[in-house]
C-alpha positions as CSV (number, residue, x, y, z in Angstrom):
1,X,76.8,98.9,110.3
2,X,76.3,96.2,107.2
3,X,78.7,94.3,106.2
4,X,79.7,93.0,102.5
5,X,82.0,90.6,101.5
6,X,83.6,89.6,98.2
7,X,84.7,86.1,97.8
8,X,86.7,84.6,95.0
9,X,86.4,81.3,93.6
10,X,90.1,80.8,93.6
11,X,93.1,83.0,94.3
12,X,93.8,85.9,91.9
13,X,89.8,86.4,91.1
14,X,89.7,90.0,91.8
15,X,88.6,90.2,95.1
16,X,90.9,93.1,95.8
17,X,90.3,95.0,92.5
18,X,86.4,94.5,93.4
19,X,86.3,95.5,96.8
20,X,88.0,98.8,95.9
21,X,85.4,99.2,93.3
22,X,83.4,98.5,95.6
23,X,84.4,100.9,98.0
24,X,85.0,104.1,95.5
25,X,81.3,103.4,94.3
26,X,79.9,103.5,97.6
27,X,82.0,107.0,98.3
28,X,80.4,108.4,95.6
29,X,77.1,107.2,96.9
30,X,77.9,109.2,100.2
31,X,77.8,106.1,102.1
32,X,80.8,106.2,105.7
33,X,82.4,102.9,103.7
34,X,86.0,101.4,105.3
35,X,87.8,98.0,103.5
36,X,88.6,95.2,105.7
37,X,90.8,92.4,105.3
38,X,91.4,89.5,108.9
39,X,94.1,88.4,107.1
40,X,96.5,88.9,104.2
41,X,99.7,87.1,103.4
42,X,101.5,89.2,100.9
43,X,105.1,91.1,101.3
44,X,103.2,94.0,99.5
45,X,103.2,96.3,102.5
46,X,102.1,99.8,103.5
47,X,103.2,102.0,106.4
48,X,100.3,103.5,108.0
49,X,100.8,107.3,109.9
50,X,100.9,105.0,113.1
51,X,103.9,103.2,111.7
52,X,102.0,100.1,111.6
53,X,102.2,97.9,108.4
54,X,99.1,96.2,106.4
55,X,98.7,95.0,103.3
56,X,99.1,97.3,100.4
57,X,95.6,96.0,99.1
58,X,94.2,97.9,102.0
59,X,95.4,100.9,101.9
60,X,94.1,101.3,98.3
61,X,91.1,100.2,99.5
62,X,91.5,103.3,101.9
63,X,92.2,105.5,99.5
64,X,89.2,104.5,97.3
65,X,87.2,105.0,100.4
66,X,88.9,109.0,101.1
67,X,90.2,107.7,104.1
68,X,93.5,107.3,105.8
69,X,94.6,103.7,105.9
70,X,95.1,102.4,109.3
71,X,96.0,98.9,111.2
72,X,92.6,98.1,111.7
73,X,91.6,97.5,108.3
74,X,94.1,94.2,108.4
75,X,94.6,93.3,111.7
76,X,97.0,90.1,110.8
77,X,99.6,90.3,108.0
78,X,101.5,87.2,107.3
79,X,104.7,87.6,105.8
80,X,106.3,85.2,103.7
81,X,110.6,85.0,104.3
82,X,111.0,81.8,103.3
83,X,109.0,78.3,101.4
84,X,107.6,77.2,104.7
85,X,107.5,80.5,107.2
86,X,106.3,84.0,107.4
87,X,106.7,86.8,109.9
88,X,103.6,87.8,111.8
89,X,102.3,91.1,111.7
90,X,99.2,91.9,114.4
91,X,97.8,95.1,114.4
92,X,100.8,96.5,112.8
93,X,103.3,95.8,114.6
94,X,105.7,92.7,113.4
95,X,106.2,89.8,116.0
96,X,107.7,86.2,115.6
97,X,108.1,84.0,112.7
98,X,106.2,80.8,112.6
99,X,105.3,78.1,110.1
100,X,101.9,77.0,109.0
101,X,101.7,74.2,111.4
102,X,102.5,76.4,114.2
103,X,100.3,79.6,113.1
104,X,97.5,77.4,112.9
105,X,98.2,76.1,116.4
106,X,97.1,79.5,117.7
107,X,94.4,80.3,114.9
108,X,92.0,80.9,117.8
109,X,94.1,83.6,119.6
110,X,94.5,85.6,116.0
111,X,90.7,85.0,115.5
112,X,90.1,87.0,119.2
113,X,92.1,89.7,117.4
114,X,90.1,90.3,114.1
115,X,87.1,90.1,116.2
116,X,87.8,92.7,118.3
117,X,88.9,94.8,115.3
118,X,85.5,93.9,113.5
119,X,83.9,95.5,117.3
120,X,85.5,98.5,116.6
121,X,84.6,99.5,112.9
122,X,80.7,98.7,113.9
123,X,80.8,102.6,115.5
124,X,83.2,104.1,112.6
125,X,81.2,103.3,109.3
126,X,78.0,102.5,107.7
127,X,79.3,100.0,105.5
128,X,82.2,97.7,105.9
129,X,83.4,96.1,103.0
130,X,85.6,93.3,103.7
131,X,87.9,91.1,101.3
132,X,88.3,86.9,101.5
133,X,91.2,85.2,101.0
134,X,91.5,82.4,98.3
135,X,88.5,80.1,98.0
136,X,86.2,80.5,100.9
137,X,85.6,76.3,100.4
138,X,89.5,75.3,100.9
139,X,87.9,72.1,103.0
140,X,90.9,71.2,104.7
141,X,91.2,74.6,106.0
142,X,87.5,76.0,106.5
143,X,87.4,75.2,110.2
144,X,90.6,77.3,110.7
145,X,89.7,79.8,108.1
146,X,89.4,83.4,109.6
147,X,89.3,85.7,106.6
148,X,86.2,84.6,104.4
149,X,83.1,82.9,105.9
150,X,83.8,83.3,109.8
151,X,83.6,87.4,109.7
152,X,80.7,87.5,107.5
153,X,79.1,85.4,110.2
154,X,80.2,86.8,113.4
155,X,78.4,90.6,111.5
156,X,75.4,89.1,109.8
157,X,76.7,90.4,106.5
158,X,76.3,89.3,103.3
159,X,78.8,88.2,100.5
160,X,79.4,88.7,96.6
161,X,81.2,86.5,95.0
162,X,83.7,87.3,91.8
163,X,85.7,85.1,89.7
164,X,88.4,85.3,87.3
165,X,87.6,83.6,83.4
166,X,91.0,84.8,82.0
167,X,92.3,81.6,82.6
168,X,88.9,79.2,82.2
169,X,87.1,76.6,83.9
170,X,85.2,79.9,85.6
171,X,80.9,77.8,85.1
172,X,83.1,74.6,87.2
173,X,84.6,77.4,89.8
174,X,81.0,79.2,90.4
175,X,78.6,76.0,90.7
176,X,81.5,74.1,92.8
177,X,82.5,76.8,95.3
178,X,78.1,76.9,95.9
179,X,77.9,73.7,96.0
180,X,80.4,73.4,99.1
181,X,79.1,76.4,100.6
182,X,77.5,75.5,104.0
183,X,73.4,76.1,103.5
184,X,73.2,78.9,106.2
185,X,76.7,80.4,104.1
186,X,74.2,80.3,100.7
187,X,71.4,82.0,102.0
188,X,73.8,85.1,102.6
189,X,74.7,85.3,98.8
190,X,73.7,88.5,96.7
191,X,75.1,87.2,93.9
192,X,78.2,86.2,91.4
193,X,80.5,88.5,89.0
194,X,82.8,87.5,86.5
195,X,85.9,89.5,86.0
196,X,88.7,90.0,83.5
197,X,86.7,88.9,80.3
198,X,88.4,89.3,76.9
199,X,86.9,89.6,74.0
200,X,83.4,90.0,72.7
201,X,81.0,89.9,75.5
202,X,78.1,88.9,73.8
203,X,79.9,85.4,73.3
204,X,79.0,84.8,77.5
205,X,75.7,85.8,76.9
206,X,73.9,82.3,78.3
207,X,75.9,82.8,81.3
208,X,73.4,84.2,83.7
209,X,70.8,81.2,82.7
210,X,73.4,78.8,83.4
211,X,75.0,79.9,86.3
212,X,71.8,80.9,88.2
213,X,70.0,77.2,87.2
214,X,72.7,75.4,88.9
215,X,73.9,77.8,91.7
216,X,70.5,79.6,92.7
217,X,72.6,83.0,93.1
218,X,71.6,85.9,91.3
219,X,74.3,86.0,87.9
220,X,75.0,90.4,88.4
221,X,77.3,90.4,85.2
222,X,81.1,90.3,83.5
223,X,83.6,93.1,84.2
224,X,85.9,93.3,81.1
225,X,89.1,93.3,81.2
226,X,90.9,97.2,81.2
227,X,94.6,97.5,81.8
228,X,94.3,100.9,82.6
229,X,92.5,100.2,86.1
230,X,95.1,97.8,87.2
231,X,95.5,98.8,90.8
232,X,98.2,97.8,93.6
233,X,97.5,94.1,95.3
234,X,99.3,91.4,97.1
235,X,99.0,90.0,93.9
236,X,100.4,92.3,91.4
237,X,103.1,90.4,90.0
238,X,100.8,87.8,88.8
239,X,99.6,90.3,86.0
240,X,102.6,91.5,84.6
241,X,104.6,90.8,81.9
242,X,108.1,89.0,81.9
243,X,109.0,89.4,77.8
244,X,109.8,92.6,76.5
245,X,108.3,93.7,73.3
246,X,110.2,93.8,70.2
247,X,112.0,97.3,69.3
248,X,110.7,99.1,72.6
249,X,113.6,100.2,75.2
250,X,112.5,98.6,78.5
251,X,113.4,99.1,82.6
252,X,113.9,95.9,83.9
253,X,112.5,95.1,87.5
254,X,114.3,92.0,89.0
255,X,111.9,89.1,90.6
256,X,113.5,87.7,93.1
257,X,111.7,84.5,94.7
258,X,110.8,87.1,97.6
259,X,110.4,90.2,96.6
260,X,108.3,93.1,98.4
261,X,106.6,96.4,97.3
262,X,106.3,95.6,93.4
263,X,103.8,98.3,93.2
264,X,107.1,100.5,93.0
265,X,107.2,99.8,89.3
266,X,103.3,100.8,88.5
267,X,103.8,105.1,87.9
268,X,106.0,103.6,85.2
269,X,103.0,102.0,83.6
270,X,101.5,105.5,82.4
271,X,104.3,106.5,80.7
272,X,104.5,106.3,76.5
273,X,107.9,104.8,75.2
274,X,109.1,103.0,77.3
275,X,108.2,99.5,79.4
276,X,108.9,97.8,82.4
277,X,108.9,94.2,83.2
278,X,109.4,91.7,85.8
279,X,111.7,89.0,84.7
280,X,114.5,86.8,86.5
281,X,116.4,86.3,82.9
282,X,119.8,87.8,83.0
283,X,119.8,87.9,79.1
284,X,116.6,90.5,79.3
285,X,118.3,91.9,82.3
286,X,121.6,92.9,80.1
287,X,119.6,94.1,77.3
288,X,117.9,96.7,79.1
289,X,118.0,100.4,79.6
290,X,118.4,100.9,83.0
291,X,117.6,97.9,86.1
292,X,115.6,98.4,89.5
293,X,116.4,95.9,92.3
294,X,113.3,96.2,94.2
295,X,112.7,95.7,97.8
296,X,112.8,92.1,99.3
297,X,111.5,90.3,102.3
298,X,114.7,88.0,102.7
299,X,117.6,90.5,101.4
300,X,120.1,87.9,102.0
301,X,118.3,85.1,100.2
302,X,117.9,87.1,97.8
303,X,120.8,88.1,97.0
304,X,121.9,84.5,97.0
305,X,119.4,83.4,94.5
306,X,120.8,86.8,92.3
307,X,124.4,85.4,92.0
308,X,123.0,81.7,91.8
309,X,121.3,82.9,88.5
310,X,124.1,85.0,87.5
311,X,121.7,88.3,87.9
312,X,124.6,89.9,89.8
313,X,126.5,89.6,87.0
314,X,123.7,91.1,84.4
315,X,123.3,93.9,87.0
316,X,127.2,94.9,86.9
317,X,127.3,94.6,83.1
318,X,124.5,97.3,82.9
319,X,126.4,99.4,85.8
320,X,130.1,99.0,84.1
321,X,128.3,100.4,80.4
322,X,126.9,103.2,82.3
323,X,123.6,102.5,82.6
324,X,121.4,103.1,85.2
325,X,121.3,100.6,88.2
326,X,118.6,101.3,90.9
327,X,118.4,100.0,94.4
328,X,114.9,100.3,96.5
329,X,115.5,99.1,100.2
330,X,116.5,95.6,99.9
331,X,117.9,96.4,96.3
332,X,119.7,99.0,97.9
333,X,121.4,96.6,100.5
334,X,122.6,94.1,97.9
335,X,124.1,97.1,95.9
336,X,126.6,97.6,99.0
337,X,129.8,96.6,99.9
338,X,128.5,94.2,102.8
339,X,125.7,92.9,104.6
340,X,126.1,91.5,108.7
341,X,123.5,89.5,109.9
342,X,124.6,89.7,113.7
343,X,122.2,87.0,114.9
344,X,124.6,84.4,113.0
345,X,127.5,85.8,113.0
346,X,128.1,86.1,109.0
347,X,128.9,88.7,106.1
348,X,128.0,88.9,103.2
349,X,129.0,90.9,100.3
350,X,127.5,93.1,98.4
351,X,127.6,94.0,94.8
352,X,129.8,96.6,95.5
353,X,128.1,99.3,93.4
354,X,127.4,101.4,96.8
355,X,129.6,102.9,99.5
356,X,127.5,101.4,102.1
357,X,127.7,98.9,104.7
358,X,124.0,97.2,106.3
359,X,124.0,95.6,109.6
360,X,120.4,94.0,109.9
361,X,118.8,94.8,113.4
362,X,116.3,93.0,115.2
363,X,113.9,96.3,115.0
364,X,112.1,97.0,112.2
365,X,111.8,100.6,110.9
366,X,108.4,101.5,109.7
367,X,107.4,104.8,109.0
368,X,105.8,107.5,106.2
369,X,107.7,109.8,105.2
370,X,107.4,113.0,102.6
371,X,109.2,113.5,99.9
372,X,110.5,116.8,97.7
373,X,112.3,117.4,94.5
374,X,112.2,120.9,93.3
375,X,108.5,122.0,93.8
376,X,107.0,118.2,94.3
377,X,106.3,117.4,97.2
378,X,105.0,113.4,97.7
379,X,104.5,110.4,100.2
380,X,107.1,107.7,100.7
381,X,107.4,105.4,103.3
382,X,109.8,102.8,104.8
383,X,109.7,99.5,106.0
384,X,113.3,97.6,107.0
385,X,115.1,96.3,109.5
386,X,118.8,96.7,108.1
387,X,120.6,100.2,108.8
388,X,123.3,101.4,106.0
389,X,126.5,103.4,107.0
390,X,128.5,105.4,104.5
391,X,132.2,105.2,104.4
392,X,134.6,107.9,106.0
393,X,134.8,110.3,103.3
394,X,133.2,108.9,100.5
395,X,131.8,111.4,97.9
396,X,128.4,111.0,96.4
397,X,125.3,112.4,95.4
398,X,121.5,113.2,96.4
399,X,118.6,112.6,94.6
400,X,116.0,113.8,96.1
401,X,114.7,115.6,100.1
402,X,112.8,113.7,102.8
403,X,111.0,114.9,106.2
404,X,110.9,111.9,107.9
405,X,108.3,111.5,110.6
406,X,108.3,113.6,113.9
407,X,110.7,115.2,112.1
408,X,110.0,119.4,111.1
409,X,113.3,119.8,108.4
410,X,113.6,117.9,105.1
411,X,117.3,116.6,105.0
412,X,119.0,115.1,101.7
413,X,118.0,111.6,100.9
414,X,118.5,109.2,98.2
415,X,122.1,108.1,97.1
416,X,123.8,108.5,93.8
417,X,126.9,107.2,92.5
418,X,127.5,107.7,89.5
419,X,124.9,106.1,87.4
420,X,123.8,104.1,90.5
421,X,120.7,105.0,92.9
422,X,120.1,103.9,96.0
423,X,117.2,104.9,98.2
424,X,115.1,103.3,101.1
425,X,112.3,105.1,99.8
426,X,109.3,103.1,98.7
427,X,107.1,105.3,96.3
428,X,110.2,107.4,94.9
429,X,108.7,107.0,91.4
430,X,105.6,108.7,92.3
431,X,107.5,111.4,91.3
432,X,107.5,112.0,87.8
433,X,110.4,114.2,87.6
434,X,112.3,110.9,89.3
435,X,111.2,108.7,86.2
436,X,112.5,111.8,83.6
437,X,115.8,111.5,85.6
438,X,116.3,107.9,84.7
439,X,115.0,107.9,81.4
440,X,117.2,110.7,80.2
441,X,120.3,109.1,82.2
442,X,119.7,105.5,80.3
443,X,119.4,107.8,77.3
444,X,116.3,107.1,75.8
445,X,114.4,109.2,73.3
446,X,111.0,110.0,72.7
447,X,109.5,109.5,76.1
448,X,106.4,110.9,77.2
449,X,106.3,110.6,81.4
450,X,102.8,110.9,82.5
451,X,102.8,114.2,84.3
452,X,99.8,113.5,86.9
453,X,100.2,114.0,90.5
454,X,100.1,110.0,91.0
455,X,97.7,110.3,94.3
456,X,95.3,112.3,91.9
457,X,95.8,109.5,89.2
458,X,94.9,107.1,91.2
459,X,91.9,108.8,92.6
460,X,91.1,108.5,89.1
461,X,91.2,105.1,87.8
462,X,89.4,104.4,91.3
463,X,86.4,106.3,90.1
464,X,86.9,104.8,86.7
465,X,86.2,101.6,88.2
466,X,82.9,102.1,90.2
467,X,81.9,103.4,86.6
468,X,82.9,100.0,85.2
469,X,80.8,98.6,88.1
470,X,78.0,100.7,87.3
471,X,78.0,99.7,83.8
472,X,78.4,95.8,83.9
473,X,76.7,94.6,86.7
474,X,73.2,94.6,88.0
475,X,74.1,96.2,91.5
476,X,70.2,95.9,92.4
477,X,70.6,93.1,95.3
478,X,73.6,95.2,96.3
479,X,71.7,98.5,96.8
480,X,68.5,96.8,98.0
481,X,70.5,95.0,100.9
482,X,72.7,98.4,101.9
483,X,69.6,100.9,101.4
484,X,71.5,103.0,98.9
């Protein structure tokens, strides 16, 4: 097996979007490729068939490689739920919270775990393409790091590095993260990309002089930027808009300090005539056509910072005018009556937009599901601990049938109350039919949803990105080094 790594100068260089590149060119090569992450920290899950979670940048990375994502393409997930914790996820399966201190205490025993998972996909593929984690050259942290130089070692791969010149300073990143690069680290370089370039590209054209005079690593090119290949990553707030444009009627997505599953809101990014944002401005929040309360790794937190920034009150302005309000998993929660955290005793109160009561358990439900809605039939998938009850004799609606897993019948899912939606469903706006129903409830005219089967649209901006590879970078050391 070979191994291939792509390290970013800094975080948010496009490690993920290049790997699964990466990987969808090398598919269309006919090369066995699988993606590989050690360790992610993102609340940007995916349920795998084994009802194991990993990070959502891995299971595109999957799907770019025609394979079914599985635990052991990130064997550690670190969860934040709070400014100085996260939950820790081996192997799939979610254990204790611990701080950084106290992760790092036992950095060793999560290191014996990503090795053994980097023994197992030497006899499953020909080429593993793995993903680093912030700067491999953090030096306060390199003799605890585990995700970027230590794996590339322990296989005797080799490494590309990418980073990001949207936001400058990308000649100082290059020549400094080489320059701290151990020597024996160096010699395993195939060379440097730079991604998300605006503009005219003949402006960088002393770039490859420059960069290969004072780093000694083969310059392969610059990816431009292209909106239309924007993918799902533990990152994928950090490219989206908070400001709606002038005129155009707008979803608005709340961004809570911990929310999970943003790539929810991306189906909605094919549509014509209409937007959706992030934003954490009640003002833009009121002015909208319809709202989505995502999912959220802290529900309670969360729901504390809504009514602290008087989001709870922008969310039942929109539901009292009868627009549409939409719950996803946490969102759903926080749209209920109450919320008991039994471990301390409290409750909390909802926005009382649902019939619903959530009791947060200590087990976590993860599992992928399938969706149908007339003649679509899609994936969804969960990931929770809290359980919702429905009052005695409450009337409401469905939105939608799921066959949960192990499960042979597809029961009604999806709650509707009026112009309020609830659902535990991640992926529900995969379905474009799901979009229509919201667009045309918040009333808005002229809208053209984006028809696609979303697994098949993907499929194709994948491929639309191993073309951009092919056409901006010198791949040469690449193929030379994998035989291909």
């Amino acid at each position: 097996m070979k191994a291939i790594s792509i390290l970013g100068t800094s975080s948010n260089a496009g490690k993920s979007w290049m790997a699964t590149a990466l990987c969808a060119w090398l598919r269309r090569q006919g090369v066995k490729v699988a993606p590989f992450k050690a360790q992610n920290m993102a609340n940007n899950a995916f349920a795998t068939l084994s009802g194991g979670e990993i990070g959502v940048a891995q299971s595109v990375q999957a799907e770019a490689c025609g394979l079914v994502p599985t635990v052991e393409m990130n064997p550690i997930l670190l969860k934040p739920n709070g400014p100085d914790g996260s939950q820790i996820v081996r192997l799939g399966v979610a254990g204790e919270n611990a701080t950084a201190r106290d992760y790092y205490r036992s950095i060793e025993s999560s290191w014996e775990t990503v090795r053994e998972t980097l023994d197992h996909w030497n006899s499953e593929c020909e080429v593993l393409v793995l993903e680093g984690a912030g700067s491999p050259v953090e030096l306060n942290l390199m003799d605890r790091d585990i995700v970027n130089l230590r794996p590339i070692e322990y296989l005797d791969g080799k490494w590309l590095l990418v980073s990001n010149i949207e936001y400058g300073g990308v000649f100082a990143q290059i020549i400094g993260t080489w320059n701290l690069l151990p020597e024996s680290i160096r010699a395993r370089g195939l060379g440097v990309a730079v991604n998300r370039f605006r503009g005219d590209l003949s402006l960088f054209d002393g770039a490859k002089r420059e960069i290969e005079s004072r780093a000694e690593l083969p310059y392969l090119g610059v990816v431009p930027f292209d909106r239309a290949l924007a993918i799902d990553d533990e990152d994928s707030l950090n490219a989206l808009t908070e400001a709606p444009q002038t005129g155009r009627p707008y979803v608005a997505w709340i961004k809570y300090p911990r929310v999970s599953n943003s790539q929810d809101m991306l189906p909605w990014k094919h549509d014509e005539g209409v937007d959706s944002i992030w934003t954490s401005d009640p003002r833009v929040v009121c002015s909208a056509a319809a709202v989505v309360l995502p999912g959220s790794k802290n529900t309670l937190e969360d729901l504390r910072w809504l009514r602290e920034a008087d989001l709870d009150l922008a969310v039942l302005e929109l539901a009292n005018s009868g627009r549409p309000v939409v719950g996803i998993c946490g969102g759903k929660q926080m749209l209920g009556r109450s919320l008991y955290e039994p471990r301390a005793g409290t409750t909390v109160q909802g926005l009382q937009l649902l019939p619903i009561d959530t009791e947060f358990l200590a087990e976590k439900r993860v599992q992928r599901n399938e969706a149908k809605l007339g003649d679509r039939v899609w994936e969804t998938f969960e990931i929770h601990t809290g359980e919702s009850r429905v009052g005695t004799g409450v009337q409401y609606g469905r939105l939608f049938e799921v066959r949960k897993a192990g499960e042979r019948a597809f029961t009604a899912d999806g709650m509707k109350v009026g112009n309020v939606w609830g659902s535990y469903q991640h992926g529900i706006f995969d379905a474009p039919e799901l979009r229509q129903l919201l667009v045309d409830e918040a009333g808005i005219a002229g809208v053209l949803i984006c028809r696609d089967d979303w697994k098949q649209k993907r499929m194709k901006v994948y491929d639309a990105m191993a073309d951009s590879l092919e056409r901006y970078l010198d791949l040469d050391t690449v193929k030379r080094y994998l035989g291909v």
